[in-house]
N, CA, C and O atoms as a MOPAC input file, in Angstrom:
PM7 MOZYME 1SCF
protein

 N     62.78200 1    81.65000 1   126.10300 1
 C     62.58200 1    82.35900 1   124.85300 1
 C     63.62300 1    81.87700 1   123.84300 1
 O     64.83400 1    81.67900 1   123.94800 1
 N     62.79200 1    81.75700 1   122.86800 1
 C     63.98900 1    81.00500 1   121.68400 1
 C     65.17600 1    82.20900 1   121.07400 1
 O     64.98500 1    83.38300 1   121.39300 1
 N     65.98300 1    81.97200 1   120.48900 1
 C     66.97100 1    82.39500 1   119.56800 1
 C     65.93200 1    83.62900 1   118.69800 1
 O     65.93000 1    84.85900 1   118.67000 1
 N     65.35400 1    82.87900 1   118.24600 1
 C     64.23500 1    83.89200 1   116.93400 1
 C     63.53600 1    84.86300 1   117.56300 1
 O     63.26400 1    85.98500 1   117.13500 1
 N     63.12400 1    84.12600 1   119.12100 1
 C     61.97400 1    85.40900 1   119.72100 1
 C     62.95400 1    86.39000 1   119.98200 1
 O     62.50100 1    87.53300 1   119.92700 1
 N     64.05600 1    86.31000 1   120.22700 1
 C     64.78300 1    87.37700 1   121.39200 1
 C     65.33100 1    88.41500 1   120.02800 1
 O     65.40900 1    89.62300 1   120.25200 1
 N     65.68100 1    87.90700 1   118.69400 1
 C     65.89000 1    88.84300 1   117.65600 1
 C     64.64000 1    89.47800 1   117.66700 1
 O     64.50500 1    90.67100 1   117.93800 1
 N     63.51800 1    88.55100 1   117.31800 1
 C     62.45500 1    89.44800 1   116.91100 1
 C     62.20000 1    90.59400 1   117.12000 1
 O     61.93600 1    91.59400 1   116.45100 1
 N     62.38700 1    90.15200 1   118.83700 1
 C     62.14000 1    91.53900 1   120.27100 1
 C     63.23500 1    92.50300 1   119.55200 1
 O     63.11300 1    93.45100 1   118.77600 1
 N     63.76100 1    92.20000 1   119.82800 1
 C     65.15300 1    93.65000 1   119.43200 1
 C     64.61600 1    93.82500 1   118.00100 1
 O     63.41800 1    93.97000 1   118.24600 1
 N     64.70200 1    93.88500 1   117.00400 1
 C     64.00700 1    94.13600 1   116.01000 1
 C     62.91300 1    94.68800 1   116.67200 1
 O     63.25900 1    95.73800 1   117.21200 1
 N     61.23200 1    94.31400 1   116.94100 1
 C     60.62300 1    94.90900 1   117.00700 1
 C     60.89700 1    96.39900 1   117.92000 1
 O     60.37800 1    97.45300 1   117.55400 1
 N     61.86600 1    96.29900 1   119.26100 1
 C     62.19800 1    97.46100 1   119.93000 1
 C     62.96800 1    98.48000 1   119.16100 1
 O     62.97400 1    99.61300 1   119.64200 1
 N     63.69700 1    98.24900 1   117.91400 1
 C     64.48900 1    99.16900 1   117.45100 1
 C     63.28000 1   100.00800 1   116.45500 1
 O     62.96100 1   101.19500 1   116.52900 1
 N     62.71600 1    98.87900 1   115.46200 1
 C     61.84100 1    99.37300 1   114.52800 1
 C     60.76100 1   100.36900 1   115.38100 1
 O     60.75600 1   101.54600 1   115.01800 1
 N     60.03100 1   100.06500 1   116.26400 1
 C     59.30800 1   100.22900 1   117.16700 1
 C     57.60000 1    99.84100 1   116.53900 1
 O     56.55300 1   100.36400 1   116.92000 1
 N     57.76200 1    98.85500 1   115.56900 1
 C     56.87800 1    98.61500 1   115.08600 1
 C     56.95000 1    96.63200 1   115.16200 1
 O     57.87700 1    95.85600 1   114.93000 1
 N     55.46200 1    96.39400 1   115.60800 1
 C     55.36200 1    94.91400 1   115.79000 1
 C     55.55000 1    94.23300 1   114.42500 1
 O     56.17500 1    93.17400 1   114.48500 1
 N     55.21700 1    94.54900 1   113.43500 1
 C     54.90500 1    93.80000 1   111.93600 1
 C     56.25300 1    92.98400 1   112.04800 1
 O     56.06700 1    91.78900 1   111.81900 1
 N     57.45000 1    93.28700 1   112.31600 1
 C     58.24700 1    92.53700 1   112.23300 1
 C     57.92300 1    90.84600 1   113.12300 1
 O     58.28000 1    89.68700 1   112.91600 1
 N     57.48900 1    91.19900 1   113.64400 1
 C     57.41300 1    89.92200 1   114.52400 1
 C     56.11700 1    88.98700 1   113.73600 1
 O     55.98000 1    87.76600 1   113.81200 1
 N     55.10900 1    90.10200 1   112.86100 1
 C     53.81400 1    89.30300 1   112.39800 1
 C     53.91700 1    89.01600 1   110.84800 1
 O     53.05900 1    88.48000 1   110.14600 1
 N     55.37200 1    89.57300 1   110.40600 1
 C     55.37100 1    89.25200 1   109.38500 1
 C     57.01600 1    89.75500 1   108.94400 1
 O     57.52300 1    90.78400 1   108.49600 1
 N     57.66900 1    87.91000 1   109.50000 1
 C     59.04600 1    88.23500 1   109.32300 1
 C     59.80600 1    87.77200 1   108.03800 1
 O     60.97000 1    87.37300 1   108.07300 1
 N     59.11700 1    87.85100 1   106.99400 1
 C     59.61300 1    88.10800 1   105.58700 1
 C     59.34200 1    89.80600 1   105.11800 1
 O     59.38300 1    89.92400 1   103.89300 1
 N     59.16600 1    90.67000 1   105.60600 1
 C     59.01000 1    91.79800 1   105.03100 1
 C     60.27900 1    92.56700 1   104.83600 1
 O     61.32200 1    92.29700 1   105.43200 1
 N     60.13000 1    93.58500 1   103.92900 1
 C     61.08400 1    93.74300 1   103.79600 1
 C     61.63100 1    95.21200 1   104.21800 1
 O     61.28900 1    96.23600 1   103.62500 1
 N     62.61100 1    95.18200 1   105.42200 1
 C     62.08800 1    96.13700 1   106.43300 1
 C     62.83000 1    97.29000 1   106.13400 1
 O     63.01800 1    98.03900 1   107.09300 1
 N     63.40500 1    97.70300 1   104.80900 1
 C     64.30400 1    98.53000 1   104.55100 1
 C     63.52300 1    99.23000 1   103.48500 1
 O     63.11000 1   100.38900 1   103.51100 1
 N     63.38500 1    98.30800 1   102.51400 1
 C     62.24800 1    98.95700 1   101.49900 1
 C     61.09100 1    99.64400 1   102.14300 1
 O     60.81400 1   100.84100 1   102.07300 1
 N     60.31900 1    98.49000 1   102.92500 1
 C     59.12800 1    99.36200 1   103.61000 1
 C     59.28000 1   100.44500 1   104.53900 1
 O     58.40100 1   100.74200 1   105.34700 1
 N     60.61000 1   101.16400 1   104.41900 1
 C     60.64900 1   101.74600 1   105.33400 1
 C     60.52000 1   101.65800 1   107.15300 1
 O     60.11800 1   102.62900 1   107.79400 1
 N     60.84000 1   100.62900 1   107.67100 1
 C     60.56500 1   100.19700 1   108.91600 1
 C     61.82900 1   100.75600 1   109.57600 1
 O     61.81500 1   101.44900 1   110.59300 1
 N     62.93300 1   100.38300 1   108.89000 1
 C     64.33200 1   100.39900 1   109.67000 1
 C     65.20600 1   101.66000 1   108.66400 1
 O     65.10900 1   101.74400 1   107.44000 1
 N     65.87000 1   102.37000 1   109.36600 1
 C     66.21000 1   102.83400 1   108.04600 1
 C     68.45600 1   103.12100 1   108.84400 1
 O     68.94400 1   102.72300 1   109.90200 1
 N     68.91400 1   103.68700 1   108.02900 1
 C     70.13800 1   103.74000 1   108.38800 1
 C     70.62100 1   104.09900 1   110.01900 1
 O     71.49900 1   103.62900 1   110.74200 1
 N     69.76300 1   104.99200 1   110.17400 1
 C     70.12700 1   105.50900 1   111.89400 1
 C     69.55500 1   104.28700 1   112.87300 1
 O     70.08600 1   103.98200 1   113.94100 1
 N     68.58400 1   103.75900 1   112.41100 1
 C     68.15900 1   102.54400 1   113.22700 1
 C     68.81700 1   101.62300 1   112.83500 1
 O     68.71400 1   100.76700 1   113.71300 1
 N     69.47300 1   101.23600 1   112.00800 1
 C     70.45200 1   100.10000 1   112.01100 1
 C     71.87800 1    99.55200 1   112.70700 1
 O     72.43600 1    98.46000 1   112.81600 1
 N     72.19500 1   101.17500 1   113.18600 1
 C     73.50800 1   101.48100 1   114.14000 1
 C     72.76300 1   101.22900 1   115.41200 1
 O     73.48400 1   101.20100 1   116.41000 1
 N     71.46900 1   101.03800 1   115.60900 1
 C     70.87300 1   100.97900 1   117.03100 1
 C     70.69000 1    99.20700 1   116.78500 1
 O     70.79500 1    98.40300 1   117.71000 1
 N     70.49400 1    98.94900 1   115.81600 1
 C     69.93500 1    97.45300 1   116.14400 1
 C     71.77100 1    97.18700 1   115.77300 1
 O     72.01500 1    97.96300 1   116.69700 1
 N     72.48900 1    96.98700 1   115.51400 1
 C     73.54100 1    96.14100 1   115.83300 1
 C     73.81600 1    96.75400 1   117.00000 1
 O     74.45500 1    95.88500 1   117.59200 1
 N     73.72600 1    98.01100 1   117.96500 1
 C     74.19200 1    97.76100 1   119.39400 1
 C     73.36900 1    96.90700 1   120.42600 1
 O     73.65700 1    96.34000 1   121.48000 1
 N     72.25600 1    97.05000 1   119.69800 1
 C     70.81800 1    96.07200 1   120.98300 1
 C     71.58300 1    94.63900 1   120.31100 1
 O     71.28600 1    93.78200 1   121.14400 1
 N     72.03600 1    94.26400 1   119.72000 1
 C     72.38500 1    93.10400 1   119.12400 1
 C     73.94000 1    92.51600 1   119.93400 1
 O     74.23700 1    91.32100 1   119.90900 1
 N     74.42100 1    93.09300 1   120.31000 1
 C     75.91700 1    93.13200 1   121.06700 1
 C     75.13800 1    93.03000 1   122.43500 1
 O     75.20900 1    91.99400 1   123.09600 1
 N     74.37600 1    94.13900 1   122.86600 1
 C     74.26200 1    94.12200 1   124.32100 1
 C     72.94200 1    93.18200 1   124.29200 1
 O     72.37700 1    93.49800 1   125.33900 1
 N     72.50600 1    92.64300 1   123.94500 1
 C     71.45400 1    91.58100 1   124.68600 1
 C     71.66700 1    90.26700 1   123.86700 1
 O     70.80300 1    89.41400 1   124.06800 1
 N     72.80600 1    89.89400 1   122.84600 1
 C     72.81300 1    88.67300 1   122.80000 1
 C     74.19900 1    88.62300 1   122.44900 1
 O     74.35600 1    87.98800 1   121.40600 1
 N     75.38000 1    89.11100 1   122.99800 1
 C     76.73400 1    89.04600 1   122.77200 1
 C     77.23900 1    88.98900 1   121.50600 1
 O     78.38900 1    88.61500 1   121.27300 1
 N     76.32200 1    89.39600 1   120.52700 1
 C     77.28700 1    89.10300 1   119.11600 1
 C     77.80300 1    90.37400 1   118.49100 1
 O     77.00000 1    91.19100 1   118.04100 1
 N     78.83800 1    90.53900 1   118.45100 1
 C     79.67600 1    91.79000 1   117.94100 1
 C     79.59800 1    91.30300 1   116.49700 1
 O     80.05800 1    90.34600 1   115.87500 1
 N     78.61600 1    92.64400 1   116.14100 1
 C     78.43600 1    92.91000 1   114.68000 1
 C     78.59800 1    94.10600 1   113.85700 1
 O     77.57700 1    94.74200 1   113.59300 1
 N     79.97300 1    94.59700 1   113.31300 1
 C     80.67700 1    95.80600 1   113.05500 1
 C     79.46400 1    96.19100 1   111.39800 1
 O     78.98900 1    95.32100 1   110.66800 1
 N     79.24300 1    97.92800 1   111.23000 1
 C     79.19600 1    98.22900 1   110.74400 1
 C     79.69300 1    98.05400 1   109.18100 1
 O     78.90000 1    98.40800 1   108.30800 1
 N     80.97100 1    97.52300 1   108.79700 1
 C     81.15700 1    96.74700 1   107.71500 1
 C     81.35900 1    95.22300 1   107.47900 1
 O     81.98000 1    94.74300 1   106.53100 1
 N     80.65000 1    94.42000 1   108.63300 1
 C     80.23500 1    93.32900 1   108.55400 1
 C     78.34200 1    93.24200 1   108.20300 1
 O     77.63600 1    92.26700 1   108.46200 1
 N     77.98600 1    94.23400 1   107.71900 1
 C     76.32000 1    94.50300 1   107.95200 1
 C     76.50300 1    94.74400 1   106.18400 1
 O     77.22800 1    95.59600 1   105.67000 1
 N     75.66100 1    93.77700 1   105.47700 1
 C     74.80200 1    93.73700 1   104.00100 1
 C     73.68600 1    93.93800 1   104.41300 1
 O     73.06300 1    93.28500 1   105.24900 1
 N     73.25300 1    95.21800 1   103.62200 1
 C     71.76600 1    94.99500 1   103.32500 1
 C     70.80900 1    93.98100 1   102.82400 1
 O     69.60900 1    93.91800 1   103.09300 1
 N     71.46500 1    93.23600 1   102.09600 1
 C     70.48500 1    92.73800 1   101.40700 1
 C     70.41500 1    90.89200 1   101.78300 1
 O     69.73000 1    89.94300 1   101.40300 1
 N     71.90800 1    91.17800 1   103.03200 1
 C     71.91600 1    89.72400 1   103.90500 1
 C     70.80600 1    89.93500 1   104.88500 1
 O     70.25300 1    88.93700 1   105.34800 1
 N     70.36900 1    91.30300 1   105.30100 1
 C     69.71300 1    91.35400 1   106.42500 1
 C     68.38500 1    92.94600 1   106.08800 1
 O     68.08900 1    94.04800 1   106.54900 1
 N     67.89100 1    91.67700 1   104.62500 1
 C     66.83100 1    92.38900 1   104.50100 1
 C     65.52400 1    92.36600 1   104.94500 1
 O     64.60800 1    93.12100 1   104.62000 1
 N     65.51200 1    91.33300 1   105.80100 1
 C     64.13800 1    90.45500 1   106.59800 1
 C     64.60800 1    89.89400 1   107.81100 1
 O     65.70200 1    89.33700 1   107.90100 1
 N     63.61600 1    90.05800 1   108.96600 1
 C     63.74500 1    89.34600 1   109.90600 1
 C     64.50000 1    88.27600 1   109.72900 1
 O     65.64700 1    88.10900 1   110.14400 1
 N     63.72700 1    87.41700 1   108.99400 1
 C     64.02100 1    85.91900 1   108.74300 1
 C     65.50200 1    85.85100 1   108.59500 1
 O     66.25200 1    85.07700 1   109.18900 1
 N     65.79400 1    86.68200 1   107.80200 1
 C     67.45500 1    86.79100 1   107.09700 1
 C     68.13500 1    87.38400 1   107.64900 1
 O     69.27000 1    87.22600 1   107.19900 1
 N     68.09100 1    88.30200 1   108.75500 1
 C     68.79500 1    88.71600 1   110.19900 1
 C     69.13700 1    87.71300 1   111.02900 1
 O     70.30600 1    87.54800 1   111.37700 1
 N     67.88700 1    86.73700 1   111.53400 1
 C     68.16800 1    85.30700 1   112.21100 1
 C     69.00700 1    84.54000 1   111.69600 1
 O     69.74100 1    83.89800 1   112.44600 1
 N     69.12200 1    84.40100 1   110.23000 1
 C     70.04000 1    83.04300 1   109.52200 1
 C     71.71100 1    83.99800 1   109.75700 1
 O     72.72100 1    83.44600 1   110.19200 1
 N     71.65200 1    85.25100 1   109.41500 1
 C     73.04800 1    86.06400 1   109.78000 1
 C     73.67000 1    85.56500 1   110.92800 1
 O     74.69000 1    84.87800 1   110.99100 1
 N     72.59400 1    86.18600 1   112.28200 1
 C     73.49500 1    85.91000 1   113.74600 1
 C     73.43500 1    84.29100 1   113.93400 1
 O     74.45400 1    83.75100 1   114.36600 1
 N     72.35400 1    83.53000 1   113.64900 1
 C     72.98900 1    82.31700 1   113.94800 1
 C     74.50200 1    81.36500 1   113.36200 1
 O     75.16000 1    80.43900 1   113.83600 1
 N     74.58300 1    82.33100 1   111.88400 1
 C     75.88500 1    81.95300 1   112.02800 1
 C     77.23800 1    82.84400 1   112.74700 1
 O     78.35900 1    82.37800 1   112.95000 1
 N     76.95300 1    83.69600 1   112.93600 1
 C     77.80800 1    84.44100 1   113.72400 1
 C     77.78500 1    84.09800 1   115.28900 1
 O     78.36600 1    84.74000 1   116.16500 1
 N     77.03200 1    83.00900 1   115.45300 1
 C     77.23900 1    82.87100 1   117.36000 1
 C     78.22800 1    82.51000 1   117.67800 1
 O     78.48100 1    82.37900 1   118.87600 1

């Protein structure tokens, strides 16, 4: 499983909605998909299933307003 699928997954498990995976330019804050309490859940699924420690004031919204733009985040943070 690639780099992208294994975000996706966590993304789609936090959101609990697939669209992220079928359409990873959306914008998952506006549309309401993810909202603040799920975001403290996706940076811990983010630590525990792909080792990247990502603190609460290391997290922009608007760096990680799309799938797509979540992936370009942790890949530079690996």
């Amino acid at each position: 499983m690639s780099f992208e699928e294994k975000v996706l997954d966590i993304l789609a498990e936090v959101a609990e909605n697939d669209i992220v995976k079928e359409n990873p330019d959306i914008a998952i804050f506006d549309e309401g998909i993810i909202d603040s309490f799920a975001t403290v859940g996706l940076l811990i699924e983010i630590q525990n299933n792909l080792g990247i420690d990502v603190t609460i004031t290391d997290f922009d919204r608007d760096e990680w307003a799309t799938p797509n733009k979540i992936i370009e985040v942790l890949k530079e943070l690996q």
